[in-house]
C-alpha positions as CSV (number, residue, x, y, z in Angstrom):
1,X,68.6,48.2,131.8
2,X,71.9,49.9,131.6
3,X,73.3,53.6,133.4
4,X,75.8,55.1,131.3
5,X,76.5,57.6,128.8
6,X,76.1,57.1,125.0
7,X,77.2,59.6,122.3
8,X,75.0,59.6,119.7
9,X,76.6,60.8,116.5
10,X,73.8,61.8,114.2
11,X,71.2,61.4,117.1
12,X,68.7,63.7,115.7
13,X,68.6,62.2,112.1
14,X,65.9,59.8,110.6
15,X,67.8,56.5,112.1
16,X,69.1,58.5,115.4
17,X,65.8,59.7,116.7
18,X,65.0,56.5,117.3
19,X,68.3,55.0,118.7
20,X,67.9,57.9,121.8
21,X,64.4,56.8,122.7
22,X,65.0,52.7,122.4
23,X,68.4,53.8,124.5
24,X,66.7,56.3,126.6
25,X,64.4,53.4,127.3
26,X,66.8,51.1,128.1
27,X,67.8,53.5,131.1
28,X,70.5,55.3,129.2
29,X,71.9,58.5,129.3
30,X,72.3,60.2,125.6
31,X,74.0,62.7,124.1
32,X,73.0,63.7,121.1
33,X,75.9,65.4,118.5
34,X,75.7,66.9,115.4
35,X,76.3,69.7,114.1
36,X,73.4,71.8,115.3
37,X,72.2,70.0,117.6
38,X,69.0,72.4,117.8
39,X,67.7,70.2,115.2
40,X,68.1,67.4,118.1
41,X,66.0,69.4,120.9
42,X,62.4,67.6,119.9
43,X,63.7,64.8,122.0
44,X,64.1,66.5,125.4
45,X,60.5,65.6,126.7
46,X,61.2,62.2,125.6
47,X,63.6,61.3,128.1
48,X,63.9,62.1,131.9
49,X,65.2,64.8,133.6
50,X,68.8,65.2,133.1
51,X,68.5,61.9,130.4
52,X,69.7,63.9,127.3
53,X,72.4,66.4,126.3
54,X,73.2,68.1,122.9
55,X,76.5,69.1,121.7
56,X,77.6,70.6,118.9
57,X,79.7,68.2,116.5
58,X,81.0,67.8,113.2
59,X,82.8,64.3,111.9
60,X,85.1,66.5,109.4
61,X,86.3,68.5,112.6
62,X,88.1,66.2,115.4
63,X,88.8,68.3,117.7
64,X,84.4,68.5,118.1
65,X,84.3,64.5,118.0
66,X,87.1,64.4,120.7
67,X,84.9,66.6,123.1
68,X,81.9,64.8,122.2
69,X,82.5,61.5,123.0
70,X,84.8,62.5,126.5
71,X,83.6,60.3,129.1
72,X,80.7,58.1,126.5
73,X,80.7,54.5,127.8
74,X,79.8,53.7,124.2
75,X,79.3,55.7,120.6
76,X,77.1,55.0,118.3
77,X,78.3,56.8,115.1
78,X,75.4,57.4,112.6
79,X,76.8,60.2,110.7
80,X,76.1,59.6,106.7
81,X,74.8,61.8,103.5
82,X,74.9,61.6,100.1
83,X,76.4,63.8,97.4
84,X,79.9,65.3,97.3
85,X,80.8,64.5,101.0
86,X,80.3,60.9,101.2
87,X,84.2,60.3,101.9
88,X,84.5,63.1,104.0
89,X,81.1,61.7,106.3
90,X,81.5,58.9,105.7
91,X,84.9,56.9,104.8
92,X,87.1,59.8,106.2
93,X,84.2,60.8,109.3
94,X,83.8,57.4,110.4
95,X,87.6,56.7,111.1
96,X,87.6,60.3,112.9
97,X,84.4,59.1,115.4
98,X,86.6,55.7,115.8
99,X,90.0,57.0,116.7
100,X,88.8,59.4,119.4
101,X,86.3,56.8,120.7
102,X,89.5,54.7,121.0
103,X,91.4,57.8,122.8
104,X,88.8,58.2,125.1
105,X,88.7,54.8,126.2
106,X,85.3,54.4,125.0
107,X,84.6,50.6,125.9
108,X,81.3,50.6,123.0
109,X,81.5,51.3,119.9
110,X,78.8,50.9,117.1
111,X,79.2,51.6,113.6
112,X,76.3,52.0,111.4
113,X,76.6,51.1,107.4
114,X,74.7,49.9,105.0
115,X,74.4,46.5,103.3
116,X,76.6,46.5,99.9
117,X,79.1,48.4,101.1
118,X,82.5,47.3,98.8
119,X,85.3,48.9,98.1
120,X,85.0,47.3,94.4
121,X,81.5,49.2,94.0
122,X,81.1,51.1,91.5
123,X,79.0,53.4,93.2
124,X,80.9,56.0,95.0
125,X,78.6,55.7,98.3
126,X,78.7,51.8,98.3
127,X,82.6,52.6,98.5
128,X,82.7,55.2,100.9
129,X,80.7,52.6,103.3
130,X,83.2,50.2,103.1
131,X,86.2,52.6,103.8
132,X,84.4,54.1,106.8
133,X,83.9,50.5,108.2
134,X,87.7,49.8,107.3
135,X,88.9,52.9,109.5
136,X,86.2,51.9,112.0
137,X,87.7,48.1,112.6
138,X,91.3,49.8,112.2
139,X,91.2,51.9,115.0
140,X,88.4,49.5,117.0
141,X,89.1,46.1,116.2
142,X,85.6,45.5,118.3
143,X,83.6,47.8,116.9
144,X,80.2,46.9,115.9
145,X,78.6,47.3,113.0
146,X,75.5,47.0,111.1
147,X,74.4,47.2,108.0
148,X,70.5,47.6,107.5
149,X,69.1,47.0,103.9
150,X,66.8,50.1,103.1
151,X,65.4,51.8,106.1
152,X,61.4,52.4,106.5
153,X,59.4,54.5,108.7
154,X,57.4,57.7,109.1
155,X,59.6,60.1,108.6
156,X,61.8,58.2,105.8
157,X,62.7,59.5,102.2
158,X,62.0,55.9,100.3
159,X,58.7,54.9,100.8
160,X,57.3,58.2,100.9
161,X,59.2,59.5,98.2
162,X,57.7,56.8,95.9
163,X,53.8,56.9,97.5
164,X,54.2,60.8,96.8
165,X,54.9,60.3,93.0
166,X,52.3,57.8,92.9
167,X,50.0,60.7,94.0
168,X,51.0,62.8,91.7
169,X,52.3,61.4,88.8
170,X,49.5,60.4,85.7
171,X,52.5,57.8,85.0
172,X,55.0,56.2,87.6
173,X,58.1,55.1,85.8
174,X,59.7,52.4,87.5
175,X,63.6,52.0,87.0
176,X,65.2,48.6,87.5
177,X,62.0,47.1,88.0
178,X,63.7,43.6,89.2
179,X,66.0,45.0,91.8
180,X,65.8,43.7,95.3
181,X,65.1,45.5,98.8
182,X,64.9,44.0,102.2
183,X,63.1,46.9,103.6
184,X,63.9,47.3,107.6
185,X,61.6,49.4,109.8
186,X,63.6,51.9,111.7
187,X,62.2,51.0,115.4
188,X,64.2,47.7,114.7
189,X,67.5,49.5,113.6
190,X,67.4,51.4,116.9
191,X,66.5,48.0,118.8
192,X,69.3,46.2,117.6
193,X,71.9,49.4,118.2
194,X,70.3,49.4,121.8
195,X,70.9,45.6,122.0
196,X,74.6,46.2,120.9
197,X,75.2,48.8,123.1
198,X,73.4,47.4,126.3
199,X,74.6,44.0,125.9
200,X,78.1,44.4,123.9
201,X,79.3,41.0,124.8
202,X,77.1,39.7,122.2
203,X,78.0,41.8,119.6
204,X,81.7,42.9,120.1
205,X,83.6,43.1,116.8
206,X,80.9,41.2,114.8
207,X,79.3,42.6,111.6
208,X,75.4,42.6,111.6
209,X,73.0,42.6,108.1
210,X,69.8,43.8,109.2
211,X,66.9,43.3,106.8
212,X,63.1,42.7,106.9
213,X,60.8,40.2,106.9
214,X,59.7,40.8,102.9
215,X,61.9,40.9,100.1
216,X,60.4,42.5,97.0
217,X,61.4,43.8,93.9
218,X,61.3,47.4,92.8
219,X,57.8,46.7,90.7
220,X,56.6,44.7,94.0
221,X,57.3,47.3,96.0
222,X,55.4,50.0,94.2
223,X,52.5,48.2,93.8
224,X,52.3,47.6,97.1
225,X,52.4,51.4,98.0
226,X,49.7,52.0,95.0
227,X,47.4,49.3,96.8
228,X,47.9,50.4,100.2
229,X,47.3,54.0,99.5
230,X,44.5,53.5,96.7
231,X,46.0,54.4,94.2
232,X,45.5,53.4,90.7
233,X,48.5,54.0,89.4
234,X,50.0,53.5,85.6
235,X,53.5,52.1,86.0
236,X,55.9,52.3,82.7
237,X,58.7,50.3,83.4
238,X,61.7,51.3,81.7
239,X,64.6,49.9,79.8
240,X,68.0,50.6,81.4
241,X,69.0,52.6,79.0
242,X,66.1,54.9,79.5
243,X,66.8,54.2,83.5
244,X,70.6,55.6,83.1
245,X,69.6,58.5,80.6
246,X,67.0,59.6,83.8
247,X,69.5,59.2,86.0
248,X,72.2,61.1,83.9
249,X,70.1,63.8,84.0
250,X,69.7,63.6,87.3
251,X,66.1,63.8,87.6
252,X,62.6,61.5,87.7
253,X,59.4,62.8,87.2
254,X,58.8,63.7,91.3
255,X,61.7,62.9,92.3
256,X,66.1,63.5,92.1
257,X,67.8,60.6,91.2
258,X,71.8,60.5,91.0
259,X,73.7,58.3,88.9
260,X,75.4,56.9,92.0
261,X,71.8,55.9,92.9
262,X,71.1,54.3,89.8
263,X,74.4,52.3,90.1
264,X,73.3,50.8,93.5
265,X,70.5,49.7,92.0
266,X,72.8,47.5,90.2
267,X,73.3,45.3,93.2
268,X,70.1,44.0,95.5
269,X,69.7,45.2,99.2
270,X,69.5,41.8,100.9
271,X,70.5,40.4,104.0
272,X,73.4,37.8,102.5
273,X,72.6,34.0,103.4
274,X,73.9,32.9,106.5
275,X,74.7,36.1,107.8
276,X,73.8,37.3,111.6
277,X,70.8,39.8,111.4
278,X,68.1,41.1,113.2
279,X,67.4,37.7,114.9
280,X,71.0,37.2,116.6
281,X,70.4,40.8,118.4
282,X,66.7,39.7,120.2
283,X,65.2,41.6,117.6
284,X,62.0,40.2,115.6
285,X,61.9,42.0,112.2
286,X,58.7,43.7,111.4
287,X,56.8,43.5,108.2
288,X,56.2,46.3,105.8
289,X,52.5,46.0,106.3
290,X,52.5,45.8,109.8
291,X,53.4,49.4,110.3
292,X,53.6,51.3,106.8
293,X,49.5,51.5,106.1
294,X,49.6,53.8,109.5
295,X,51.3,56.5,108.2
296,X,50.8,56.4,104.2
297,X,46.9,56.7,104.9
298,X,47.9,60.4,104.8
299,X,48.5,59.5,100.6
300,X,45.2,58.6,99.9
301,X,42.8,60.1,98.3
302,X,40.8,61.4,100.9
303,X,43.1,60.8,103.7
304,X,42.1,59.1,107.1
305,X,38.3,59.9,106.0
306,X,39.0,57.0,103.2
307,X,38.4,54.5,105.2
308,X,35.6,55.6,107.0
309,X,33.7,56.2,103.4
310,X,34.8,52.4,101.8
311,X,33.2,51.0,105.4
312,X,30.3,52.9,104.9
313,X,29.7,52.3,101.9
């Protein structure tokens, strides 16, 4: 258990919701900035009285950052996107969260990335990871930070993307059909930020890859979704010069996909060997099928009443 106040950059996104209720767990107090933080306000009732606060805050504006993390015994900075403001979130947004942490005299300071961040990427987002955790370490040399593979869970934008074009589409095409994922359920993202932040002795200036239990290919993955959700599915998987003509055009059948996307597809989303993971924070990975069936029922066919006709019958 910990008392203390943690800024929560990002706290109402995907990843964040779930850091403020493992920290507001853990006894902390949160406070939730981004930049409307009205977005944030379905976590009040979670928390106790007094336990949250919202503020508004924006990573390209420091003079919001500086108020925001004013008297934080730790940031957590979440803040990332896609598109034409990666650098600005992201490379430029992170070093503006670290340097006011730092003139605050913040004691705990977690940085969230992504696995393949390099500055020798050639995908623009992979790039913009790494210079954010560059600024990060250059203005907290004892920063954490982690790097999750892809992120699963209810309310994500990966798995549901796919199980929805599997619903709809007559034929899935599947692009890079032998890339890797490490898929990492969100709940354990937000344990292991709450482990940094509560214990920071343990983690203090160490870099973190946080993956799942399963590793599977793109192919694997989607016909796992198809099975899980009952779908049969026709998958058409395509040469990569079909894959980068999609992605040129910015556009697959049910779904956006931008080049820079297609170019991290280049490299897998795995937890490198011999790196410190999920494990070295307390935290036990969770398998895709442990939790995922829960909330893609909804993609059947007949919904929740699917199961209850294949028992029957």
């Amino acid at each position: 258990m910990m008392d203390g106040l943690v800024t929560l950059i990002g706290g109402g996104g995907f990843v964040g919701r779930y850091v403020a209720q493992a920290l507001m767990k853990a006894g902390a107090r949160v406070r939730v900035a981004q930049r409307d933080p009205r977005q944030a306000f379905f976590l009040k009732p979670l928390g106790g009285l007094g336990q949250t606060q919202f503020v508004a805050a924006d990573v390209t504006r420091p003079d919001t950052i500086a108020q925001a993390v004013a008297g934080a015994r730790a940031v957590v900075n979440l803040a990332g996107t896609f598109g034409a403001d990666m650098v600005r979130v992201q490379a430029d947004g992170a070093g503006t969260v670290a340097r006011a942490a730092a003139a605050a005299g913040v004691a705990t300071f977690i940085h969230v990335s992504a696995i393949g961040a390099d500055l020798a990427s050639p995908a623009a987002y992979a790039r913009s990871k790494a210079a954010g955790e560059a600024a990060v370490r250059d203005a907290m040399p004892g920063a954490t930070i982690l790097r999750p593979s892809t992120v699963f869970g209810r309310e994500d934008q990966f798995i549901n993307r796919f199980a929805a074009m599997i619903e709809k589409a007559p034929i899935v095409p599947v692009l890079r059909a032998g890339a890797r994922f490490q898929p990492v359920f969100v709940g354990d993202v937000a344990d292991a930020v709450a482990a940094a932040v509560v214990d920071p002795g343990t983690a203090a200036g160490q870099t973190f890859e946080l993956g799942g239990p399963d590793i599977l290919t793109m192919a694997e993955l989607l016909h796992w979704i198809a099975a899980t959700t009952g779908r049969k599915a026709r998958f058409l998987e395509l040469p990569d010069f079909a894959g980068a003509a999609i992605a040129r055009a910015g556009f697959l059948p049910g779904a956006p996909i931008s080049w820079d996307q297609w170019l991290m597809l280049e490299r897998d989303s795995v937890v490198t060997a011999g790196a410190a993971g999920l494990e070295a924070l307390g935290v036990t990975p969770t398998p895709l099928a442990a939790v995922a069936p829960h909330w893609l029922v909804r993609f059947q066919r007949a919904g929740r009443f699917a199961r209850r006709a294949e028992t029957t019958a």
